[in-house]
Backbone bond lengths (Angstrom), bond angles and torsions (degrees), N, CA, C in turn:
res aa  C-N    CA-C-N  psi(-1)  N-CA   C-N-CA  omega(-1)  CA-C   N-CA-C  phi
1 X - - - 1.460 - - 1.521 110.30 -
2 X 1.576 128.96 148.24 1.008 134.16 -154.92 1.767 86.09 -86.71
3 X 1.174 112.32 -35.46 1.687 106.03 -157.61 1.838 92.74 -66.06
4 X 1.499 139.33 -33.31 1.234 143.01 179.95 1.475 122.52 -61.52
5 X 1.601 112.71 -6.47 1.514 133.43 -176.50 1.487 104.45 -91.74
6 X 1.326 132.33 105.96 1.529 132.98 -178.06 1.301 98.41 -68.86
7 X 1.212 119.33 -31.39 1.548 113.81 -158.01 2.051 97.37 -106.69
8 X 1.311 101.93 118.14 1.854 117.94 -168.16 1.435 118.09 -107.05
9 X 1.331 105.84 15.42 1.723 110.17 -148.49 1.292 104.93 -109.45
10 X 1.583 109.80 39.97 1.372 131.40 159.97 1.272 124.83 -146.91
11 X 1.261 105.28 -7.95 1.755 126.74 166.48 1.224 113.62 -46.49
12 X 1.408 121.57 92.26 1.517 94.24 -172.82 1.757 95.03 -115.32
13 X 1.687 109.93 -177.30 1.323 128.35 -168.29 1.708 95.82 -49.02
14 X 1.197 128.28 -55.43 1.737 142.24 -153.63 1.469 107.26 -103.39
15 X 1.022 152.63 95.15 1.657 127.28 154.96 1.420 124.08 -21.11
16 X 1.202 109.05 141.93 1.736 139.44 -169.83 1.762 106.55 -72.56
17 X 1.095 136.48 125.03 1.451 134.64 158.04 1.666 113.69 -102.63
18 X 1.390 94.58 124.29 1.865 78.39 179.51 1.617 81.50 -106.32
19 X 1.540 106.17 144.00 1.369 131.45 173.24 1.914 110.79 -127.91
20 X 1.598 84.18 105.42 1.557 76.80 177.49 1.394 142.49 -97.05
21 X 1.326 121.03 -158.86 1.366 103.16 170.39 1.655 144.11 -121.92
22 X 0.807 110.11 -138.24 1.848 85.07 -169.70 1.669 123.53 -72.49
23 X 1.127 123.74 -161.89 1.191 121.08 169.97 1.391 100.50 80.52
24 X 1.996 122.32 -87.46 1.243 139.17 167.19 1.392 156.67 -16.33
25 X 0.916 145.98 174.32 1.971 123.13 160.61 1.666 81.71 -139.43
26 X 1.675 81.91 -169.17 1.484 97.03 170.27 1.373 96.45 -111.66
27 X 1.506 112.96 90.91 1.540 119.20 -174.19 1.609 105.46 -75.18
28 X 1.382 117.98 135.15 1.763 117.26 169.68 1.566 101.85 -60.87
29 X 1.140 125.81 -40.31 1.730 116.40 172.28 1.137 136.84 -112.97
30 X 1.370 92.66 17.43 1.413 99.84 164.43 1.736 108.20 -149.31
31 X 1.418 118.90 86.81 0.814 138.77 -172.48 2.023 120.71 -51.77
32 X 1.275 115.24 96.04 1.938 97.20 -157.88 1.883 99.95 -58.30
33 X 1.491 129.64 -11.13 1.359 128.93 -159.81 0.944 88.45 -89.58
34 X 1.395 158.89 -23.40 0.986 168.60 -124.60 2.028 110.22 10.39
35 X 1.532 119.96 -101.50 1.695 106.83 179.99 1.381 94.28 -70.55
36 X 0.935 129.32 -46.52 1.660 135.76 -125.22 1.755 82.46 -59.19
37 X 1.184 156.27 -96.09 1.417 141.62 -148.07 1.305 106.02 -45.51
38 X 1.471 133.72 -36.88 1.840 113.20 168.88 1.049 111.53 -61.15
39 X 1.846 128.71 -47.13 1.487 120.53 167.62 1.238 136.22 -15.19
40 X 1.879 100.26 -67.01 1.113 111.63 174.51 1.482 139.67 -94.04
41 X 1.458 98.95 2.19 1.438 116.02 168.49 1.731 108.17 -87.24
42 X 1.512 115.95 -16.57 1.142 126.14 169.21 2.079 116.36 -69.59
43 X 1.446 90.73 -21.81 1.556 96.03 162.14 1.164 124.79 -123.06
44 X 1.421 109.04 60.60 1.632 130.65 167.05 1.945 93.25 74.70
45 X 1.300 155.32 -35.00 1.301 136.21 179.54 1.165 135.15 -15.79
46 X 1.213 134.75 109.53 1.175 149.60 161.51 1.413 125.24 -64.06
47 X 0.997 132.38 85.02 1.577 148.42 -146.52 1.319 134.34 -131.14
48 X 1.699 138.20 88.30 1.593 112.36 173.87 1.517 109.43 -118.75
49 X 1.277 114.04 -151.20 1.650 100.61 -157.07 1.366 92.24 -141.24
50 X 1.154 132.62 158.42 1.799 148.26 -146.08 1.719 94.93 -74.29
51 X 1.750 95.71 -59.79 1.831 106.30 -173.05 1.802 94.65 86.01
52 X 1.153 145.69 -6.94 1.369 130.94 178.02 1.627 120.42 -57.41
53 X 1.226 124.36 176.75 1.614 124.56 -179.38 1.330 105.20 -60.69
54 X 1.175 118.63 154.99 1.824 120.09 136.79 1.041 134.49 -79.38
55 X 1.150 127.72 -0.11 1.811 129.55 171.71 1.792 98.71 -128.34
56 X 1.159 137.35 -1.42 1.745 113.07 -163.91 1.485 84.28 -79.98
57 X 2.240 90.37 -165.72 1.480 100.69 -164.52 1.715 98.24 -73.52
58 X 1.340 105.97 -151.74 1.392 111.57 172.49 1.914 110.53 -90.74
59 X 1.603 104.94 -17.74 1.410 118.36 -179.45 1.348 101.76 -69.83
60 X 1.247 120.97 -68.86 1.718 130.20 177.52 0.890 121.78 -21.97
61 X 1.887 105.97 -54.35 1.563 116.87 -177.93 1.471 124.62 -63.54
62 X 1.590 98.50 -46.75 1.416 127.42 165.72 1.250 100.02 -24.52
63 X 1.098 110.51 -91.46 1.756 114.37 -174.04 1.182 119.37 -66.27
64 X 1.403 116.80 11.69 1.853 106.23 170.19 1.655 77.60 -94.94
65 X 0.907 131.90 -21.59 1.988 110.44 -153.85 1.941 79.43 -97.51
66 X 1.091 128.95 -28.17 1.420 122.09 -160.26 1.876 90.73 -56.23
67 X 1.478 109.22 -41.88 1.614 123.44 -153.35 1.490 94.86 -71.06
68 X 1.585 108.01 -57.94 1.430 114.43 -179.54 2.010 118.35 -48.93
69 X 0.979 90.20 -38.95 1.484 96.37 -174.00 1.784 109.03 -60.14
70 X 1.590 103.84 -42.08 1.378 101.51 172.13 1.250 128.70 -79.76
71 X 1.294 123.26 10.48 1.105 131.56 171.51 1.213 116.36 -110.38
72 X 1.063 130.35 -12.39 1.821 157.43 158.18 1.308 97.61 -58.19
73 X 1.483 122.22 -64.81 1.590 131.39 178.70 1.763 101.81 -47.44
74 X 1.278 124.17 -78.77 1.242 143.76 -158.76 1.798 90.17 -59.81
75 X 1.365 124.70 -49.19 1.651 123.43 -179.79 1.491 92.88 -51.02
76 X 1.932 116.33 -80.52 1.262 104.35 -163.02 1.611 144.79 -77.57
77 X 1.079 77.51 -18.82 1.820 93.16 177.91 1.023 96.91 126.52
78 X 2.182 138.96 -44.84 1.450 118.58 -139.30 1.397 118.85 -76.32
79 X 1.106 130.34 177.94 1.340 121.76 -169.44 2.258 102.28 -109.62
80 X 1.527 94.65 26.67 2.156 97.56 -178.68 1.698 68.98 178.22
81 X 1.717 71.77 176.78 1.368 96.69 168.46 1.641 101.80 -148.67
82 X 1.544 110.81 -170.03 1.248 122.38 -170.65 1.740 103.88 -120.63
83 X 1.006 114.30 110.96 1.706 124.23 170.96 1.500 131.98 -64.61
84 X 0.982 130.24 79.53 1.601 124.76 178.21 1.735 106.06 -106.59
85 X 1.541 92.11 107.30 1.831 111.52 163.63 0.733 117.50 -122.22
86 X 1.730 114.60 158.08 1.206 138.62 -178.42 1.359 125.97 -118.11
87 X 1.161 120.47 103.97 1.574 114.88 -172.57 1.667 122.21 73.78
88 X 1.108 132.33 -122.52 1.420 121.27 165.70 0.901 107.80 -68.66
89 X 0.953 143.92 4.62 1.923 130.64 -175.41 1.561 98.96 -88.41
90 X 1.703 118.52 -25.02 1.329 118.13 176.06 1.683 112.86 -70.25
91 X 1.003 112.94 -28.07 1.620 110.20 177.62 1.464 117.02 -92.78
92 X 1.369 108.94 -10.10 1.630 103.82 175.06 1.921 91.14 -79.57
93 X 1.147 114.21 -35.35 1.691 102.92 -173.65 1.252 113.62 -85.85
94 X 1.417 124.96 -8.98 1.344 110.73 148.20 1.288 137.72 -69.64
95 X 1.460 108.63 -21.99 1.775 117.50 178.54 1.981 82.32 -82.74
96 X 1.048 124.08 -51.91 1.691 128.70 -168.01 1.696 83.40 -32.06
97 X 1.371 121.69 -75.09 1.700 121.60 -156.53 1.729 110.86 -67.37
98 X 1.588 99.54 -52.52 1.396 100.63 -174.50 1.634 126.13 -56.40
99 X 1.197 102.30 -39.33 1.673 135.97 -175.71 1.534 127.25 -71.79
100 X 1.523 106.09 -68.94 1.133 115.03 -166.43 1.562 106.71 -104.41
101 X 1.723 118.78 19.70 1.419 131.53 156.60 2.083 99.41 71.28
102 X 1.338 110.42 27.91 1.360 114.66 176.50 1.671 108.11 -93.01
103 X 1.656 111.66 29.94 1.318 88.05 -168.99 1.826 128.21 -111.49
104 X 1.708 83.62 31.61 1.540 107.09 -175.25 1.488 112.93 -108.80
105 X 1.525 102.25 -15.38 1.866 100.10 163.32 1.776 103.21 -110.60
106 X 1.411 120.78 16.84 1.434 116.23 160.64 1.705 120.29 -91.47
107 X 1.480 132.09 106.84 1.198 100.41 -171.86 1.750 111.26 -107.25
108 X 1.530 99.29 -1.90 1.607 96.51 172.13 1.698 99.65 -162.18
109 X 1.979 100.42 144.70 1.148 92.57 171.34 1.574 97.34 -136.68
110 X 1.351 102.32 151.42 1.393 136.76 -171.29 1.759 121.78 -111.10
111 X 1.396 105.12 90.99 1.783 87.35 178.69 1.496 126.67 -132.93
112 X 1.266 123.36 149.02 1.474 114.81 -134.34 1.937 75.55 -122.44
113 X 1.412 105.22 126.08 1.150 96.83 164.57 1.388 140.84 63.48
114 X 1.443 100.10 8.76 1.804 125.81 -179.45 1.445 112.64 -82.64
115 X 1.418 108.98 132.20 1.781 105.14 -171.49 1.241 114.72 -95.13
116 X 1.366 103.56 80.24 1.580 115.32 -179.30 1.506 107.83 -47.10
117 X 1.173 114.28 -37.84 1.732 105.46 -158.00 1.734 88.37 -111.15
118 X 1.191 119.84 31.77 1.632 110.56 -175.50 1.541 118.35 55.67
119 X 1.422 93.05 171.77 1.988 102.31 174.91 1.575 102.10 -116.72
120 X 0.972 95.49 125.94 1.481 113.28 -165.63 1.821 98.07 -76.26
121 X 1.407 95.17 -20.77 2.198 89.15 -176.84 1.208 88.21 -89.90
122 X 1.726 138.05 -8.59 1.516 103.14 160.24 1.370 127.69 -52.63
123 X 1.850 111.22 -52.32 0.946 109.53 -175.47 1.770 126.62 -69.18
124 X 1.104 115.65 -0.37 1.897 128.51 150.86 1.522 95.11 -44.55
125 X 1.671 106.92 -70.68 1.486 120.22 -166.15 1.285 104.06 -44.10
126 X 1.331 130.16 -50.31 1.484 136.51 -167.57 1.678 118.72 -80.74
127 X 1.502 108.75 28.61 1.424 114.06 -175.24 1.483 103.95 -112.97
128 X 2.300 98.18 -9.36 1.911 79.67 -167.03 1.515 84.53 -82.60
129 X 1.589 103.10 178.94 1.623 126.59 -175.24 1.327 87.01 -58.73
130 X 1.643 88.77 123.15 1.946 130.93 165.04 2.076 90.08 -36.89
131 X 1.637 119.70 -39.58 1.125 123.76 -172.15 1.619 119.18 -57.26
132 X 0.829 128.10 -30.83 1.655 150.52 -163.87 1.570 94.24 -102.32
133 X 1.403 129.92 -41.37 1.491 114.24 -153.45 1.358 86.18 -86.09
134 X 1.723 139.16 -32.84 1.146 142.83 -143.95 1.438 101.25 -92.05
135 X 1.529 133.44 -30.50 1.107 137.36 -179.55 1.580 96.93 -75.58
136 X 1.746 145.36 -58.55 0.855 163.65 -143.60 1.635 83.88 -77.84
137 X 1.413 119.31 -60.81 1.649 120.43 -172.72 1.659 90.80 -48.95
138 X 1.272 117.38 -71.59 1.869 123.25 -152.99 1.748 97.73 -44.26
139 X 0.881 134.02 -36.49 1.590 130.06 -173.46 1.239 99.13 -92.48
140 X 1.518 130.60 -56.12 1.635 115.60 -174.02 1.914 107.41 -55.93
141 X 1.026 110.49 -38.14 1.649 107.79 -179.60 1.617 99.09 -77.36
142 X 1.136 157.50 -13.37 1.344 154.97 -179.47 1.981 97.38 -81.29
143 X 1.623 95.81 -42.72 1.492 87.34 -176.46 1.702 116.91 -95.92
144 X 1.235 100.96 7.71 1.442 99.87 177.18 1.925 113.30 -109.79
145 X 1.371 92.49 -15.51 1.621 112.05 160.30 1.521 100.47 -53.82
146 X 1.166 120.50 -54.79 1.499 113.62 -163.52 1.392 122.80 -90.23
147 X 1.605 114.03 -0.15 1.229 134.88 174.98 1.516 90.29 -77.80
148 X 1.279 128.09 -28.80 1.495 112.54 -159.70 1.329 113.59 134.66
149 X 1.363 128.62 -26.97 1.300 124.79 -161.64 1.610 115.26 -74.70
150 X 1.270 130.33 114.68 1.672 113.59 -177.86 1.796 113.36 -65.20
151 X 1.151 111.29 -42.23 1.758 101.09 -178.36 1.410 96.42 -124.20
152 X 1.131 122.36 94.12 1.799 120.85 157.80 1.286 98.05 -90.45
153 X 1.546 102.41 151.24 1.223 115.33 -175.96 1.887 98.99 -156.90
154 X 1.003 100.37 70.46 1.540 107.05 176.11 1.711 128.90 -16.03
155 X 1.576 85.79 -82.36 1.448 121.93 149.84 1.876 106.79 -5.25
156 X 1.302 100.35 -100.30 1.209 135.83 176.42 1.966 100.21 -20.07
157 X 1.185 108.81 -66.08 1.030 129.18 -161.70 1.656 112.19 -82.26
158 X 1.217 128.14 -11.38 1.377 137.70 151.29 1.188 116.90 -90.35
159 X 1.464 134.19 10.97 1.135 133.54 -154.98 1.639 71.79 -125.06
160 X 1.265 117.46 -87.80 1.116 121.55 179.51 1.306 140.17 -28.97
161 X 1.306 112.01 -11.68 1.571 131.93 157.90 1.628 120.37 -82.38
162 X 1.185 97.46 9.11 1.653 98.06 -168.20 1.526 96.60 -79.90
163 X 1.413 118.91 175.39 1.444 129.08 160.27 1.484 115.49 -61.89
164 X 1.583 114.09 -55.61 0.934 102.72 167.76 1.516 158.95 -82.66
165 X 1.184 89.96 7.68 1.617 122.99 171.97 1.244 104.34 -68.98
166 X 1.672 110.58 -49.81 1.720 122.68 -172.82 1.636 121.58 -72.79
167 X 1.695 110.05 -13.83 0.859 104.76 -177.70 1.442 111.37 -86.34
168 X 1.573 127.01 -22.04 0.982 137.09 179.72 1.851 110.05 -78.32
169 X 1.093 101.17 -51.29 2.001 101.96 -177.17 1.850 93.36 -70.47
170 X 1.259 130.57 -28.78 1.690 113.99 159.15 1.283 136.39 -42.00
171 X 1.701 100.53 -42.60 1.301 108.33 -178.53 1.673 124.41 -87.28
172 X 1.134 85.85 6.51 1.928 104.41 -164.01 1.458 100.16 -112.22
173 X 1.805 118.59 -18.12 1.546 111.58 -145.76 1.756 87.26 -132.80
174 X 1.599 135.84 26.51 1.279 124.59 -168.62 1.154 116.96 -39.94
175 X 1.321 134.52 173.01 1.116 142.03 159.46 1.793 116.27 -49.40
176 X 1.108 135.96 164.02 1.259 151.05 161.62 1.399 132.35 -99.72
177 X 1.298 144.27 106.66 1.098 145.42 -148.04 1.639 99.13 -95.31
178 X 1.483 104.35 131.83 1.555 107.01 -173.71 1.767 94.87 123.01
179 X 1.350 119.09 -43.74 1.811 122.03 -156.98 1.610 89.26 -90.86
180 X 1.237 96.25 149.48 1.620 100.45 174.76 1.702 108.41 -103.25
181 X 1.194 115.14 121.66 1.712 107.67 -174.17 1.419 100.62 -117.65
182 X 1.532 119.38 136.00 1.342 146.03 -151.37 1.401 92.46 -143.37
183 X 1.428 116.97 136.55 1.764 117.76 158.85 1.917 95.65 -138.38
184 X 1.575 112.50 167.77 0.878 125.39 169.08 1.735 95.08 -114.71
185 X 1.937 116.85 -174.50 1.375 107.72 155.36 1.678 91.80 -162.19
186 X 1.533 99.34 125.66 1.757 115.04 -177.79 1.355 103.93 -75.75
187 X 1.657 110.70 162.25 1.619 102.78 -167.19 1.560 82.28 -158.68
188 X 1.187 101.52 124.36 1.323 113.42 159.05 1.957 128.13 -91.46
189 X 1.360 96.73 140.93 1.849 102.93 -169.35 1.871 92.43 -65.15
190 X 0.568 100.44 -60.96 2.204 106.40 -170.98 1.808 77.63 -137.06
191 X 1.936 66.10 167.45 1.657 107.77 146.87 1.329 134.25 -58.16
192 X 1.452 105.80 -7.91 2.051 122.65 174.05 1.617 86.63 -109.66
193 X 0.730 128.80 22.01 1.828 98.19 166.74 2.121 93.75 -99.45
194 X 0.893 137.26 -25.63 1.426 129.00 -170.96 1.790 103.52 -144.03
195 X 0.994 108.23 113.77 1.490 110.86 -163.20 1.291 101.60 -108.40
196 X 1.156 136.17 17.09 1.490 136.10 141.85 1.810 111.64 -83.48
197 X 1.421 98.90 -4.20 1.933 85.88 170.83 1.299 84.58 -126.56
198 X 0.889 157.34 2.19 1.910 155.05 179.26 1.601 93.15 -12.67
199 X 1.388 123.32 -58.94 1.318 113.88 -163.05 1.213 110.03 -98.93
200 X 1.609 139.82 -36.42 1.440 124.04 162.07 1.460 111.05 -52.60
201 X 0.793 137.17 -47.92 2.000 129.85 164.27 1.202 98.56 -32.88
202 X 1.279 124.59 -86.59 1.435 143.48 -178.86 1.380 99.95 -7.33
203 X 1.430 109.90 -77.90 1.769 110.80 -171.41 1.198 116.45 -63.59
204 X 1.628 111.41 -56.44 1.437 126.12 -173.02 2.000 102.83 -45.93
205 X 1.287 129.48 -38.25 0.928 129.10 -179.93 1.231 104.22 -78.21
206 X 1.251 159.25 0.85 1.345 154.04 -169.71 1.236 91.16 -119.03
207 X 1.425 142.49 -60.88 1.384 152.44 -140.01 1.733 96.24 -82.33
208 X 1.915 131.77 -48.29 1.287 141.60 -110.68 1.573 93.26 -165.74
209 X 1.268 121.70 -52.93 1.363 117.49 172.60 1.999 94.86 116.57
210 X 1.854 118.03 -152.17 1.330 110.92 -179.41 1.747 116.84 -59.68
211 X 1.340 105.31 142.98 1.203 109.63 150.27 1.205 116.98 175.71
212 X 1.434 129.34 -175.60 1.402 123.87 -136.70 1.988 108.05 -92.51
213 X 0.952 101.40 18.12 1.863 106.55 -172.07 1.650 106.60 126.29
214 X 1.229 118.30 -45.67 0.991 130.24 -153.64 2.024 125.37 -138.40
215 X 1.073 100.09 -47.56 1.471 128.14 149.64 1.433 144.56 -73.55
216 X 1.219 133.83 101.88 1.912 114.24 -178.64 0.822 104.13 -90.76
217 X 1.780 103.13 164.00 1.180 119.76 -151.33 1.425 97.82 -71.24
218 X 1.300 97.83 -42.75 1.576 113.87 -173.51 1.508 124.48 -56.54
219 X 1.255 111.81 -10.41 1.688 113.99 173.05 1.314 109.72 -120.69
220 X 1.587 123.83 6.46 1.017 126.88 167.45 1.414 122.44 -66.18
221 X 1.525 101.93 -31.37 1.759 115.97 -178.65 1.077 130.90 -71.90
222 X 1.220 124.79 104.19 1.490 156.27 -162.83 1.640 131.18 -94.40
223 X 1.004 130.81 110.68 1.764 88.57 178.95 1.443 130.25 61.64
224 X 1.257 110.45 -152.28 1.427 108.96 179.82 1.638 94.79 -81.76
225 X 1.383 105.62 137.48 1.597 102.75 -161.50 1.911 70.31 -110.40
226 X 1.835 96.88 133.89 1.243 104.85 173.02 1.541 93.92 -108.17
227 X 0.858 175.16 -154.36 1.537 159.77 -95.63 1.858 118.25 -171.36
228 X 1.215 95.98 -177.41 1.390 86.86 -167.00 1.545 110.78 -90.41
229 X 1.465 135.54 153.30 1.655 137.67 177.39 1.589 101.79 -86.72
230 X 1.328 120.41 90.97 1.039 120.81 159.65 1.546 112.31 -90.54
231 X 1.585 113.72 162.73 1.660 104.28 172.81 1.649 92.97 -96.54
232 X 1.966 100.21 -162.31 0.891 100.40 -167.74 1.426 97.17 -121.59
233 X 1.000 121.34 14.96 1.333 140.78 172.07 1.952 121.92 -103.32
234 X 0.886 113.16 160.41 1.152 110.02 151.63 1.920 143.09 -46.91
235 X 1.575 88.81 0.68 1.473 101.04 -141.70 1.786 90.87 -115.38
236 X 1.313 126.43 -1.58 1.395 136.86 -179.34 1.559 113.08 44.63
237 X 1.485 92.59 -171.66 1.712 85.86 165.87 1.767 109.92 -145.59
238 X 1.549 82.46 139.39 1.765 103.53 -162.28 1.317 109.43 -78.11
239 X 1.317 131.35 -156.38 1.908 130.40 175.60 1.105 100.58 -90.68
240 X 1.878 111.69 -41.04 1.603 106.91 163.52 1.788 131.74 -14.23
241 X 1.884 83.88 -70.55 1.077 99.84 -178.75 1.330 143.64 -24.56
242 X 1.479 78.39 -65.72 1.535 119.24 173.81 1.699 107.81 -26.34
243 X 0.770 118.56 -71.92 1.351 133.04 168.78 1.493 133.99 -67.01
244 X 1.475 105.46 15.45 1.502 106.16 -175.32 1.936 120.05 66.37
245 X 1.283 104.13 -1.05 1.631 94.20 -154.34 1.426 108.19 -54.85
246 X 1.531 123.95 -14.20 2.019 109.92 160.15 1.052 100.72 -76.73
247 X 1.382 177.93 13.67 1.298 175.88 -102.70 1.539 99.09 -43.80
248 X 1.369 116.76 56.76 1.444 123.77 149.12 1.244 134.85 -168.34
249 X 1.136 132.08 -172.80 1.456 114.90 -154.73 1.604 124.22 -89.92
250 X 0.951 127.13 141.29 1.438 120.24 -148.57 2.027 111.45 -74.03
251 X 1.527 91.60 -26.41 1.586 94.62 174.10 1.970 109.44 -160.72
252 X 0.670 91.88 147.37 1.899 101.68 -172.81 1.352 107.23 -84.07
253 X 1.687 101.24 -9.98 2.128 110.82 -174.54 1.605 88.96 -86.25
254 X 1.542 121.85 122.74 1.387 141.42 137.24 1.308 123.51 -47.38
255 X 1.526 132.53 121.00 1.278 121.21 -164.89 1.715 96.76 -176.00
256 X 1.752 94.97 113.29 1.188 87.16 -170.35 1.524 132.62 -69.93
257 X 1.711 138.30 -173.84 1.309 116.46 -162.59 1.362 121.55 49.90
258 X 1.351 144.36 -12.86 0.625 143.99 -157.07 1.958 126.42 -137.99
259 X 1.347 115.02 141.77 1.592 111.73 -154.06 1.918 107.32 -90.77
260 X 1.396 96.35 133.38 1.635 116.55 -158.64 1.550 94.45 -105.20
261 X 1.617 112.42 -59.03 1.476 139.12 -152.02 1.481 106.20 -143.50
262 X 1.179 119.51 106.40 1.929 116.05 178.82 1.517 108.52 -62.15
263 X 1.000 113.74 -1.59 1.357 112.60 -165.37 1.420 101.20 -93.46
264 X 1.014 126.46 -38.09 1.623 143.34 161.64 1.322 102.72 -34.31
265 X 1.197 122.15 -36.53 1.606 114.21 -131.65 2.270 71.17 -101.73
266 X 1.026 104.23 -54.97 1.515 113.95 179.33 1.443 111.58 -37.60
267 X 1.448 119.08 -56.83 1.399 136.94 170.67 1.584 97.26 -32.91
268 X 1.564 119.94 -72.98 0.902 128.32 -140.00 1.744 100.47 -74.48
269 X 1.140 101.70 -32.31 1.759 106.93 -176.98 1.831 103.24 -61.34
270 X 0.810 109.94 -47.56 1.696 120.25 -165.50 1.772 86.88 -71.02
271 X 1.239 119.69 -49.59 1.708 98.15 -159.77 1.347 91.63 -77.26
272 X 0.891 160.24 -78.60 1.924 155.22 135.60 1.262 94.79 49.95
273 X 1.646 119.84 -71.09 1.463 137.75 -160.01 1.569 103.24 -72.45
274 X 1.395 117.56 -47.69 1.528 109.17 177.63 1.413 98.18 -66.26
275 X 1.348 135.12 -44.74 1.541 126.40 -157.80 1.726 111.87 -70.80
276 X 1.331 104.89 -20.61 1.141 122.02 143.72 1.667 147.35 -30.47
277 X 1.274 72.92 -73.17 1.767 90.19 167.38 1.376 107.38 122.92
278 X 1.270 123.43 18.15 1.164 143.82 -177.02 1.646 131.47 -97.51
């Protein structure tokens, strides 16, 4: 029970949604937030998680989180909630408010690393023959069907990451006046700071310039752009990161401006949001 938590300094007015991003689920044992919800459930937070696919479009998802959200309402009592995404999970909740007219129980959204303006080396990717990507989609959605996902749609969803995809769902999906929109943007030191993106860095930095493996910095910026996730190391911080997925802290060196523990960085967004009024 929240009232048994001495420590409240994440309690805020709305409950928290973490909405994630692709690839992922919200696995029961394998958590994609990795600590950060004990963290912050460790300071009274009120918190649940979207549950949408890891591969569908951004529409699909849209309306799995549209469903979830009302049942979040009807579970907790509040009358909105508070949005924290990561990567695509930030653009399915922007079509969620702009789109599907949910934007009177949203009262803030938060997104860490979401490619608002697309990745422009997708659309490189999207020049080989439509023939090759479509065979490559039919097996990745066969094996992500069985991971769990009800509508993967591969395809769909690399397409939709393009630049120019984004420039079009931007102009269709503005912002909403009343919602408070917040982004962060992760930045990796090299292509050796996270060696599960070694080579999306690699390109994405040649093609786009910094960004976090997978994301630039530069389309990460959202809203009130609160600053960039640097580490405090040499060792930066990746999309991985972002999310805790080693479940520990990225460096033991203290350094201000600068990222020690992602979980910190989570802490700090939520008490922001209560001080807020949120």
């Amino acid at each position: 029970m929240i009232m048994d938590i001495p420590d409240k300094s994440c309690l805020t007015k709305y409950p928290i949604i973490f909405v994630h991003g692709a690839a992922l689920r919200d696995w029961e044992r394998f958590n994609y937030w990795g600590r950060i919800p004990n963290v912050l459930a460790s300071r009274g937070c009120r918190f649940y998680y979207g549950q949408q696919d890891g591969w569908a479009s951004i529409e699909n998802n849209a309306d799995t989180l549209n469903a979830r959200i009302t049942e979040i309402l009807r579970e907790s009592g509040a009358d909105k909630v508070n949005i924290i995404a990561h990567s695509k999970g930030g653009i399915e909740s922007r079509y969620l408010i702009s789109s599907l007219g949910m934007a009177d129980v949203v009262a803030s959204l938060t997104t860490v690393s979401t490619p608002h303006r697309g990745v422009k080396t997708m659309d490189l990717l999207l020049k080989f023959p439509s023939f090759w990507f479509r065979i490559v989609s039919f097996f990745a959605n066969r094996w992500f069907r069985w991971l769990g996902d009800r509508n993967p749609d591969f395809h769909s969803l690399c397409r939709q990451l393009s630049a120019t995809y984004m420039d079009t769902f931007n102009q269709h999906n503005p912002d909403v006046d009343g919602i408070y929109y917040q982004s962060y943007a992760g930045a990796m030191r090299n292509s050796f700071s996270d060696m599960l993106l070694f080579w999306p860095h690699f390109f994405i930095k040649i093609i786009e310039g910094e960004n976090d493996g997978l994301v630039p910095t530069s389309s990460a910026q959202w809203g009130n752009f609160k600053g960039f996730l640097r580490g405090a190391t040499s060792r930066g911080v990746s999309h991985a990161d972002e999310v805790d997925i080693r479940r520990r802290r990225l460096s033991k060196r203290m350094r201000e401006g600068y990222v020690s523990d992602i979980c910190d960085i989570y802490v700090s967004i939520v008490e922001e949001l209560k001080q807020l009024g949120y």
